[in-house]
N, C-alpha and C positions, 0 to 999 in steps of 0.2 A: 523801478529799475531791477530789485531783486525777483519780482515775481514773474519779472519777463526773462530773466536768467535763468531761473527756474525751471518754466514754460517751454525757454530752449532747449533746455537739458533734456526738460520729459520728454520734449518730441524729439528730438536727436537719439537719446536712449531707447525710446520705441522703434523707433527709423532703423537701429540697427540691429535690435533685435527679431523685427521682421523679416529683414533682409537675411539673417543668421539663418533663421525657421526657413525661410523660402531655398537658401543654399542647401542644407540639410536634406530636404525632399528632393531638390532639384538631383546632387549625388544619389539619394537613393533610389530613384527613379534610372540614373544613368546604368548605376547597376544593376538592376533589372530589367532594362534591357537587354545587357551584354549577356545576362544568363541566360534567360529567354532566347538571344540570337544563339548561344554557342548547344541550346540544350535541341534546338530545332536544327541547328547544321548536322550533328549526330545523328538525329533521329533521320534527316533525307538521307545521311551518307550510308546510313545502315541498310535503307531501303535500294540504293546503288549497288551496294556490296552483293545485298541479297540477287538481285537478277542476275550481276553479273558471275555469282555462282550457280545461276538455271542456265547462263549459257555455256557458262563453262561445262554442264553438263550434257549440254547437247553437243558440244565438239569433243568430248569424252567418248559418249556415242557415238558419235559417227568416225571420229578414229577406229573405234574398237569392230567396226563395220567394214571399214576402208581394211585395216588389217588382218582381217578372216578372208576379205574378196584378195587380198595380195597374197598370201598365205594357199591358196588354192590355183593364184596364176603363176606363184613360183614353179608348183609340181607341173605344169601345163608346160610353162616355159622349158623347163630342165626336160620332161620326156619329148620334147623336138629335137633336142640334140641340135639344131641349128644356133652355131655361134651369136648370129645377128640379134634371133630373138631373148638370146639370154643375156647378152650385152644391154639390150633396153629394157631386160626386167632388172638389172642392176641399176639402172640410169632412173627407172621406175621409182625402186626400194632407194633409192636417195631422193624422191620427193617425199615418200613417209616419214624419211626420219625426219626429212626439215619439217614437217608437219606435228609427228610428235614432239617434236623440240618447240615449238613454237604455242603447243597447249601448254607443255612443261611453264613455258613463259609464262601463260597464263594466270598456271593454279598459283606458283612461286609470288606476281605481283598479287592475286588475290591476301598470300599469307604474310607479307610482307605490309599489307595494308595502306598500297601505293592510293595516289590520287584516282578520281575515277577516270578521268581522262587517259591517264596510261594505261586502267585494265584495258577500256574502250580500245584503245592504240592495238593490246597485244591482241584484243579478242577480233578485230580487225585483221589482222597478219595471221593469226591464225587459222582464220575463214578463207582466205587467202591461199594459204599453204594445201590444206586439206584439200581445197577447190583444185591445186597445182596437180595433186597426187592423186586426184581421181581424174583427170584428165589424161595425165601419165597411165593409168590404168587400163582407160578405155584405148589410148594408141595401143596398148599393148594386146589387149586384147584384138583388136582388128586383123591385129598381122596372125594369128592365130588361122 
């Protein structure tokens, strides 16, 4: 009877120190995951970040494009001396600034280090915007 007491002991004692060994790995294992997961979400978010500052560089450009061509349809507009056409180069120059304003948005959630969903969001509206003020540009140019 003592030796089967015994016999219980040693395998309940091993039973629980395997089970101990098995927990042990099984947390360090969890943990290592979650670093793994969190060191790979930085690394995709950084590659996110990175385009959405090449695009943000291309509506930088072509802002700075849009406002050279508006900039020379001012002086067009003004030497007509016609009310009308200078009336819609101001209706014009209020699609830039919503335009500029709306890269503004851009570079701001770029720095601000939002989700990429929202850069996506402003870099949308801003394509958007630019698209508005070049179409503004070419009415205006017509009536020229």
């Amino acid at each position: 009877m003592k030796k089967s007491r015994l016999n219980l002991f040693k395998v309940t004692s091993m039973s629980i120190s395997v089970l101990g060994v098995l927990m042990i790995v099984a947390t360090i294992l969890i943990f290592a995951y979650i670093g793994v997961d969190l060191i790979s979400s930085s690394i995709s978010s950084s590659v996110d970040s990175g385009s959405a500052y090449d695009q943000l560089a291309v509506l930088k450009t072509d802002l700075s494009t849009l406002e050279v061509n508006y900039d020379s349809a001012k002086t067009e507009a003004y030497r007509t001396g016609n009310n009308d056409i200078q009336k819609q180069y101001v209706t014009a120059e209020l699609e830039l600034v919503k335009a500029r304003s709306a890269v503004g948005d851009v570079e701001s959630a770029l720095s601000a280090n939002l989700p990429a969903e929202e850069v996506q969001n402003r870099i949308g509206i801003a394509n958007t915007q630019l698209r508005a003020a070049e179409q503004a540009l070419a009415d205006l140019r017509a009536r020229f």
